[in-house]
N, C-alpha and C positions, 0 to 999 in steps of 0.2 A: 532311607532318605530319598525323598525323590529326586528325578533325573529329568534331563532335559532330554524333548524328543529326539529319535532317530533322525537321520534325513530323511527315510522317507517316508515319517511322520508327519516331519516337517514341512513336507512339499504337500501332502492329503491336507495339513492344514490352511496354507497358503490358498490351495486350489476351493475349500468349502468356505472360507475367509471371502474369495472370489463372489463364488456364487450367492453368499447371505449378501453381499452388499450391492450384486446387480439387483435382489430382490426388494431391497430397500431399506434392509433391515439398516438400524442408525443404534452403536452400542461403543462399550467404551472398550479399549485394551484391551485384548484378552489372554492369558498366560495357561498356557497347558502343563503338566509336568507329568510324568509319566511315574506310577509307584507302583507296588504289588499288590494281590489281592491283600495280604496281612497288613500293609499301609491304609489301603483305603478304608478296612474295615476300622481301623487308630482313627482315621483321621475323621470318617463319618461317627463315631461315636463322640467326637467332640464338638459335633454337629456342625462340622466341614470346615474348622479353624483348625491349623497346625498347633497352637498353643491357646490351652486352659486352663483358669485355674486348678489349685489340687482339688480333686472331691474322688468319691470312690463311687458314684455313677457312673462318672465316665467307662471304668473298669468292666462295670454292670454292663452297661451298652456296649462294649468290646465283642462279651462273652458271646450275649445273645446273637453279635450278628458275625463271628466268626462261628458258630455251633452252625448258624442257618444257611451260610456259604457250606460248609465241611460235609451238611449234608442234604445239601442240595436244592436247597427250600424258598432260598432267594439268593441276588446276586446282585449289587449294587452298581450300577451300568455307568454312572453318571455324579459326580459330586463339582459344583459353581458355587462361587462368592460371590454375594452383593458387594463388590470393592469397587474401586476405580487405580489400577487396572483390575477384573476380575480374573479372579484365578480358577483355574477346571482342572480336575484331577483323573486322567486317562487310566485305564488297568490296562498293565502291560501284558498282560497273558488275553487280555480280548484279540479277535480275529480282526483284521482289516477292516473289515464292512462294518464293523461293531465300532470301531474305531471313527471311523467316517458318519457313522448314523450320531453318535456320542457328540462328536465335534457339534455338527449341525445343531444338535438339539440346546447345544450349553451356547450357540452365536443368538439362538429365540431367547431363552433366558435372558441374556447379556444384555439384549435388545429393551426386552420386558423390564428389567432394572432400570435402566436406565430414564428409561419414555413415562413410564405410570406413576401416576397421583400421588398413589398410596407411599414408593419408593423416597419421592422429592425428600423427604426430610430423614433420610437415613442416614449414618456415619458412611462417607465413601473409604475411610481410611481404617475399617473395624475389621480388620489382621493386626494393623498396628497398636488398635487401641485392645482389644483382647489380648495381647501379650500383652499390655502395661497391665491390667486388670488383674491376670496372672499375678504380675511381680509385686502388687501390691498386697494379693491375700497373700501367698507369701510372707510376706513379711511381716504378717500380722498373725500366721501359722509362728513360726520362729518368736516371737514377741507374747503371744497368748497362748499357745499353744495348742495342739493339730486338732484334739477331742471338743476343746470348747467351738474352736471354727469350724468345724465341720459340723457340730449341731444346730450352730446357727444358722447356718446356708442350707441343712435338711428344712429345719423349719422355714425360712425366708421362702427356699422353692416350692411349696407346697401353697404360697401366696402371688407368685410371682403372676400368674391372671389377675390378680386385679388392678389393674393398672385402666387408665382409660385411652384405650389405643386410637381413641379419634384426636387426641389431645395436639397434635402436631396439625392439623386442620383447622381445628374449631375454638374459638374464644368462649367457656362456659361464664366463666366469671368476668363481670365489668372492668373494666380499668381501674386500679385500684384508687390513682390520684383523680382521675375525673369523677370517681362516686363518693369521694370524699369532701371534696370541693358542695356538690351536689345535696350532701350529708351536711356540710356546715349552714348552706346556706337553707335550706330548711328548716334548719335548729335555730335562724336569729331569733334574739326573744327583744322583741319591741317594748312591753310594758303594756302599760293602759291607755286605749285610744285619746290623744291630746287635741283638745278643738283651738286651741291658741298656741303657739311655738314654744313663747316665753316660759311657757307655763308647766313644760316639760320634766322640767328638771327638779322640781314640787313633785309634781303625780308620777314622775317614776324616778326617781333619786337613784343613784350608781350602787348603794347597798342594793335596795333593793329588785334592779337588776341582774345584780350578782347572784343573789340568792336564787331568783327565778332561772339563772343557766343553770348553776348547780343541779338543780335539781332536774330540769332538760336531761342533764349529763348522766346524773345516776340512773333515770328513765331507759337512758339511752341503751346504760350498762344491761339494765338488770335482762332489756327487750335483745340485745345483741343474743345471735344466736352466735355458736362456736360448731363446724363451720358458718359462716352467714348463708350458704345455702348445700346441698345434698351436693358429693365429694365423690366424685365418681373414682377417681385415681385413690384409690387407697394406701398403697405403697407411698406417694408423695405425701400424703396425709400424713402417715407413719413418722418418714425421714421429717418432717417440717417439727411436728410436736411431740411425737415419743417420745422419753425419758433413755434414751439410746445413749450406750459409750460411743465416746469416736469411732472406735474400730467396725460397731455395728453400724451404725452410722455409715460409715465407707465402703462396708460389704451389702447392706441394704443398696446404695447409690449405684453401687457394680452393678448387681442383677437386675434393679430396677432397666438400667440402660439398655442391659441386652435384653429383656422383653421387651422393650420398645422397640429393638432394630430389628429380632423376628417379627414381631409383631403386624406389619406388611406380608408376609409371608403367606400369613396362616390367610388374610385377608382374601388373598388372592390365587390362591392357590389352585382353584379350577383353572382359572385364567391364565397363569401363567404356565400349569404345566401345559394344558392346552394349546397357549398360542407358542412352546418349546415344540411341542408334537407336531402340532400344524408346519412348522417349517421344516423340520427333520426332516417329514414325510414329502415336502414340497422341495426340498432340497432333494433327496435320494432320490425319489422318483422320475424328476425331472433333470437331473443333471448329474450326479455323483453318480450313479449305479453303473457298475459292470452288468453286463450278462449274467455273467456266473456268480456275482452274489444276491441273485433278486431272491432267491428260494432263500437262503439263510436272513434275509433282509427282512422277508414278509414271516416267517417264523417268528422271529425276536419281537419286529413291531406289535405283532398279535399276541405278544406273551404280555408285554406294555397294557394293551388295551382291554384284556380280561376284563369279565367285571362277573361276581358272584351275586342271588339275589339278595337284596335285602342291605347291598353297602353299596354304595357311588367309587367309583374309580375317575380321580379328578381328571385325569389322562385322554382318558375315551369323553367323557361326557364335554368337557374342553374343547377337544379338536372338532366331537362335534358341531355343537354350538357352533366358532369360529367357524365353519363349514358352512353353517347353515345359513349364517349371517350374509357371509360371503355371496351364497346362492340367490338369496332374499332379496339381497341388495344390486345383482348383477341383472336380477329378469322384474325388478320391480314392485315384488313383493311387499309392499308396506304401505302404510299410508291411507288418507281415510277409503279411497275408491278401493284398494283392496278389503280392509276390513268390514266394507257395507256389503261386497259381493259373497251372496248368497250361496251362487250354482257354483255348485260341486265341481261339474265339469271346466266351468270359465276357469276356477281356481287351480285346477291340474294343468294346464296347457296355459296358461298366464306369464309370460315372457314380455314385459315391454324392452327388454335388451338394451339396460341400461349401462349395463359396464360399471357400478359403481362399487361394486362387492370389494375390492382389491384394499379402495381408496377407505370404504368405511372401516372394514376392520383394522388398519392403523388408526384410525380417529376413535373405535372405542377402546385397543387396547392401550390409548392415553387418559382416558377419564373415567372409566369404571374400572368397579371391586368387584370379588362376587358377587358381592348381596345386588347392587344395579345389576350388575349383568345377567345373573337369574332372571329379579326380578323384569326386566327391561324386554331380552329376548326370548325369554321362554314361548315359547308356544303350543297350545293344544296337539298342533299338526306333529312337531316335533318331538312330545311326551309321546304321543303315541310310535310315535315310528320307534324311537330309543327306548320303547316298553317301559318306560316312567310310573312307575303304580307306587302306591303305600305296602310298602308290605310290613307282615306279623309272623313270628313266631308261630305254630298250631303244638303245643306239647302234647294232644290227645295222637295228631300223626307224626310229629317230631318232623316237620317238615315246613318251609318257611311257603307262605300264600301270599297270594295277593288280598290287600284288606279293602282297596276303593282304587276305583280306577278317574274317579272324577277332578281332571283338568285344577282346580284351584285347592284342592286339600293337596296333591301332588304338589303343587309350587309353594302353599302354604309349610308342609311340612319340610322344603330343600330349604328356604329362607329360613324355621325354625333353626335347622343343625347349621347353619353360617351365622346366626345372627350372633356375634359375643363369641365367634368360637363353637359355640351350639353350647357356654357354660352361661351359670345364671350371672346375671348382672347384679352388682351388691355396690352400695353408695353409706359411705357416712354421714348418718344424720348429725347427730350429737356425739363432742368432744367430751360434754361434761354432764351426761346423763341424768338427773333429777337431781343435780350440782353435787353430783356424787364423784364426777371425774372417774365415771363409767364410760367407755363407748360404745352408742349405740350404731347401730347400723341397718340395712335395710334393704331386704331382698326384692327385684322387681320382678312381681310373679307375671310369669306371661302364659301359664298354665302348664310348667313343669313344676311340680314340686323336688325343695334340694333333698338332696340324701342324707336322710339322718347322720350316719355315719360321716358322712363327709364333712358336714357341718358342725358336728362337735369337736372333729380333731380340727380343723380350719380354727373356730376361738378359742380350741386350746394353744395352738400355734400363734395368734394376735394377741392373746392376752401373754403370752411370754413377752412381747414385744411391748405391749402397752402397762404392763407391767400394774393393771387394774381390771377390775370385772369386766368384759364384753359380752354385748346382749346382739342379737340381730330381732329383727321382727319380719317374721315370712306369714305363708300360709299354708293351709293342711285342711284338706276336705272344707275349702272353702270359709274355713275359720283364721282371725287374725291370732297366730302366737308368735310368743317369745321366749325366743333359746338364751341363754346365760352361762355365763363359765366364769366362776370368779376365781379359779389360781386352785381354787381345789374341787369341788362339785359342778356339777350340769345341770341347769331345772332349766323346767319346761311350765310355762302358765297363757293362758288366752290372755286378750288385749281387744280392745274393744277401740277401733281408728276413727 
């Protein structure tokens, strides 16, 4: 069970509490408790909620990261809640300084909750509502029993991306009573042009009229599509018209929910470990550090900031950026007079000493995601300095290279692996397939082709759900096909768009 801090836990905290809030940082509560490494690794494989429902994942994820602690591999420094209050879970076997760098790093978090975009529409209260969650499959475990619930949530989670995680920001579809309004008044049917008033109700008489909507209406039916336009949130689709029991129904609704409240998360995730790091390091360096723990201090952060070639460590590439932002914005660095300056030299020694560095990066870590942020700050100057290249695989020397060192396939390809997650985007077209009461669906190639494998078990997974044939239509060597799964077989046939 966890414990509440020692006192003089409790005083290290009080004291970096201190320090985040001369720096400006602005965050909500924040609750520490102190557990063991064999807590943290429980409570991190429930992906840093104390209670979840049953599943034998969670179990899965136990193993893997107590095996990885036991023998040395990794070591989990750090676990925070998006709550209000947020909660942080301290290991009680860390040293002091670990102790103190931990704090720090979960008040940047705390902060980053609370302030950014992406955050605003998240549950503040998802501890409480993941225990109801819990009590609810529960009790549809007890009620249905444990083999049928737990196949349904293997399958549900293997869908749980697709959901449309800009859905809390963006209005896709119209208002539904304004477009209907809109839709009526369209459809008046007038009759035949009348050149006298009188003469009205002769040349276009109330039958027929009547007749003339009717048939408006059936028009209307036959041209309605289902959905009336491409469905990006698939999961709602699902829950809205699948042929679902209640119980599916209600466990479809759970998971949906919680991909949406990760779903921030994954958005931002350079950013916010980033601007977590940036203040740890701004906090230790500048005000929490002893002496004697600078050497143990700059160890651990450098173990933090690794990065291997060929993967991004959101950590390091984060604090850079914010670093660099910060610099940019302090000597001047922006704007068209710097972008038009040519000499090399002017550009190295270029200080207008504006002071402004502090001030911008609280104003962008309230309005950018990754994907802005990349795209936004990125710079030449900066790929290069942070050796930013494309790299490949070479299996002839079993050795990873560099593949292109050129400035915009380097940022083209970071914006590839953020956009969606780095998965494909997939939209329902048609509910009711060539009025087969198929659904169709519809992958948006942006020049990754899906993985066969992946994509057949995926409609084999929706078609349990839809409890009818589903098709998607993608591409493959630049041809349009179409995958299909109807409850027993897989085909594959071209389409012509």
């Amino acid at each position: 069970m966890p414990k509440s801090l020692t006192p003089r836990l409790a005083a290290l905290r009080d004291e970096i509490h201190g320090y985040a809030k001369e720096f400006g940082l602005d965050f909500f509560d924040t609750v520490f408790e102190m557990v063991s490494y064999d807590e943290m690794n429980m409570v991190a494989a429930y992906g840093g909620f104390p209670t979840r429902y049953p599943h034998w994942r969670w179990g899965m994820e136990y193993e893997q990261l107590a095996k990885g602690y036991e023998y040395g591999l990794s070591k989990i420094y750090e676990l925070v809640i998006n709550n209000d209050p947020c909660y942080a879970y301290l290991m009680e076997s860390n040293p002091e300084v670990d102790q103190k760098l931990v704090m720090a790093h979960v008040y940047g978090h705390c902060d980053f909750f609370k302030n950014n975009f992406s955050f605003r529409h998240t549950n503040r209260r998802m501890i409480d509502e993941m225990a109801n969650h819990a009590t609810r499959v529960r009790r549809w475990v007890d009620k249905i029993g444990v083999e049928k619930v737990e196949d349904f949530i293997d399958r549900t989670l293997s869908l749980e991306n697709l959901i449309d995680q800009h859905s809390p920001h963006i209005r896709r579809n119209p208002d539904p009573r304004r477009a209907e309004d809109e839709l009526k008044a369209n459809e008046r049917v007038e009759g035949f042009k009348v050149g006298r008033e009188y003469m009205r109700g002769y040349i276009n008489p109330s039958e027929f009229l009547d007749s003339q909507r009717k048939k408006v209406e059936e028009e209307k039916q036959r041209a309605k599509k289902f959905p009336e336009r491409p469905q990006r949130d698939v999961l709602l689709f699902l829950l809205e018209e699948a042929p679902l029991e209640p119980w599916e129904s209600d466990i479809l609704a759970i998971l949906r929910e919680e991909a949406h409240y990760f779903a921030p998360q994954g958005q931002t995730k350079i950013m916010n470990e980033g601007w977590a790091s940036y203040w740890h390091s701004t906090i230790m360096t500048r005000r929490a550090l002893r002496d004697d723990e600078i050497i143990d201090y700059a160890d651990h952060h450098s173990g933090t900031m690794g990065t291997r070639p060929g993967a991004i460590n959101p950590y390091k590439l984060g604090i850079e950026l914010w670093r660099d932002i910060e610099e940019r914005w302090n000597k001047g660095r922006f704007g068209k007079e710097w972008d038009e300056c040519d000499d090399l030299r002017a550009r190295r020694s270029w200080d207008k000493k504006l002071g402004a560095g502090r001030e911008k990066i609280f104003e962008v870590r309230k309005h950018y995601n990754d994907i802005t942020f990349i795209d936004t700050f990125l710079t030449p100057e900066f790929a290069m300095e942070q050796k930013l290249f494309v790299y490949g695989f070479n299996d002839k020397r079993n050795s990873w290279e560099i593949l292109d060192r050129e400035f915009r396939k380097v940022k083209s390809k970071l914006l590839q692996g953020l956009t969606n997650f780095g998965q494909p985007i997939i939209e329902v077209v048609d509910g009711n397939h060539e009025n087969r009461g198929e659904l169709l669906l519809a992958h948006k190639h942006d020049g990754q082709d899906l993985k066969g494998d992946y994509a057949r078990e995926t409609l084999r997974n929706l078609q349990s759900l839809w409890r009818r044939p589903v098709n998607i239509i993608t591409r493959y060597d630049n041809k349009s096909v179409m995958l299909r799964f109807d409850g027993t077989n897989h085909t594959e046939k071209k389409v012509e768009l």
